[in-house]
C-alpha positions in Angstrom: 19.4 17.6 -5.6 19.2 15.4 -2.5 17.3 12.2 -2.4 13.6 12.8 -2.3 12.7 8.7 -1.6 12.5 7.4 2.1 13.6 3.6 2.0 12.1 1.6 4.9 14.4 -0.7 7.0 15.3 -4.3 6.4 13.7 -5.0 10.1 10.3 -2.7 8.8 10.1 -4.9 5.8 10.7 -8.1 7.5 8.3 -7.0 10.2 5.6 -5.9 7.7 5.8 -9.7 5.7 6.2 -11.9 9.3 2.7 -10.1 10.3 1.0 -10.5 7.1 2.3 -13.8 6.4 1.5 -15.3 10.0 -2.2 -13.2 10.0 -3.4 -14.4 6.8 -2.4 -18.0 7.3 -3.7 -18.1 10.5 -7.5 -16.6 9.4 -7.1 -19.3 6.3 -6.4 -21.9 9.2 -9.0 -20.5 11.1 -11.7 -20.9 8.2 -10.4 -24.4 7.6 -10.7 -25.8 11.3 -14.5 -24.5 11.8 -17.0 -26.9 11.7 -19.2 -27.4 8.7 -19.5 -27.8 4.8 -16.3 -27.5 2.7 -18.3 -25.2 0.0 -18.6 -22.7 3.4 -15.1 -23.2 4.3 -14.7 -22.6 0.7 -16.2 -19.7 0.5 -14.9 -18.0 3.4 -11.5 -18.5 2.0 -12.3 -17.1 -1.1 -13.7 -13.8 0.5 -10.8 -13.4 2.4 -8.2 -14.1 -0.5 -10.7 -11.3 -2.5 -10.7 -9.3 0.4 -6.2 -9.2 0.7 -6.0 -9.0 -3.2 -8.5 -5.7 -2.4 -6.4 -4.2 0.1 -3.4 -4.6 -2.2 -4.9 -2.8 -4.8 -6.2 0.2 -3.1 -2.8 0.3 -0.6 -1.3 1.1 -4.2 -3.7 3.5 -5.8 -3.5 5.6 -2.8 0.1 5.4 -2.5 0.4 6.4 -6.6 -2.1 9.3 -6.3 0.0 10.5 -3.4 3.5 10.4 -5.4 1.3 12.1 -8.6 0.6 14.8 -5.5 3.9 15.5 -4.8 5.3 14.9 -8.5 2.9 18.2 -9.2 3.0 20.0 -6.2 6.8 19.8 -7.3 6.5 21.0 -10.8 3.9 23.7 -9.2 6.5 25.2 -7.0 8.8 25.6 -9.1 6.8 27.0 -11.8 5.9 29.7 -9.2 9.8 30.2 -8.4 10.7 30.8 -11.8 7.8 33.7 -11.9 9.0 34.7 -8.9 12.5 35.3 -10.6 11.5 36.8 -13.5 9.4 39.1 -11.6 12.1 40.3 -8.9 14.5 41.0 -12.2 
């Protein structure tokens, strides 16, 4: 059976961490440098920690229902070889 999983690249995955790293320190700097109260500096910062914690979570629900999806559109076809099979004998 050949190997169903695509692996990304080192230089994907270093890419992928560099951007994330650099964007969400600089919007945290960004927050941090505007004038005004700490508590709105505060809060800024904690929306847009909430916010990254919420794209996490929802990058890896889709990403699970879409290996479920393939996990049964797998088992699916070959259910419908085997009839197939049984039905040509």
């Amino acid at each position: 059976m050949q190997n169903l999983i695509e692996k990304n690249t080192p230089a994907w995955k270093f890419q992928t961490w560099a951007s994330f790293i650099l964007s969400f320190s600089l919007t945290l700097l960004g927050i941090f440098m505007i004038p005004g109260e700490f508590w709105i500096k505060g809060y800024l910062a904690m929306g847009i920690i909430f916010t990254v914690g919420s794209c996490f979570t929802l990058a890896k629900t889709i990403r699970d229902d879409h290996e479920a999806e393939k996990l049964s559109n797998r088992v699916y076809n070959a259910k419908t070889e085997k009839v197939l099979k049984e039905f040509e004998e």
